[in-house]
N, C-alpha and C positions, 0 to 999 in steps of 0.2 A: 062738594063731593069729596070724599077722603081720599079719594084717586087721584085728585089734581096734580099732585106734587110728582108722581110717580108717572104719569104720564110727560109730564112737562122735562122730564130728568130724561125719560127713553127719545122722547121726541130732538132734547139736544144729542144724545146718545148716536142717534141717526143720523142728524145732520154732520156730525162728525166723521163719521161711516160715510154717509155721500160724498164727502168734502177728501177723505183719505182716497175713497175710488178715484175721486179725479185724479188727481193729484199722480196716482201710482201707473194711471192708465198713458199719463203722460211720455211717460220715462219709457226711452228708447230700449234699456235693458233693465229685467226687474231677475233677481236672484228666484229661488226657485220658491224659499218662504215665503217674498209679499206677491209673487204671483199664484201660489196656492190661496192665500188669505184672499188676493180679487176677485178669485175664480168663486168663492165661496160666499163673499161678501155681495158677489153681482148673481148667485144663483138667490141668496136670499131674498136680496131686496125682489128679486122677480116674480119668487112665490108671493110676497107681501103685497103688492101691486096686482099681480094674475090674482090674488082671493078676491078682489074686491077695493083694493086700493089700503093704504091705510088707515088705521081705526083713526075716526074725527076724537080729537082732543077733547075735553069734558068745558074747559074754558072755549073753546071754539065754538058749544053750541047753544041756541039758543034759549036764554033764561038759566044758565046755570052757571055757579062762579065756581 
């Protein structure tokens, strides 16, 4: 599928994005910038998740590379 690459690129994309939330969720004081950017990053992922979850990867399913 000619998507593979582009899926595989947002899907690291994301885990980066999960891996920053934590990270900043952490921290006892966040400036006012990376607590806009949480507050935005964590409305995101929640629509993404409440649609339906997110889109299964084209390598993920079965019989296709």
């Amino acid at each position: 599928m000619a998507y593979g690459h582009a899926e595989r690129t947002l899907a690291t994309i994301r885990l980066l994005e999960a891996e920053t939330r934590e990270l900043l969720a952490r921290q006892e004081y966040l400036n006012p910038e990376h607590a806009e950017w949480l507050r935005e990053a964590a409305d995101s992922a929640s629509r993404r998740l409440g649609s339906g979850g997110a889109a299964r990867l084209a390598h993920d399913q079965a019989g296709v590379r």
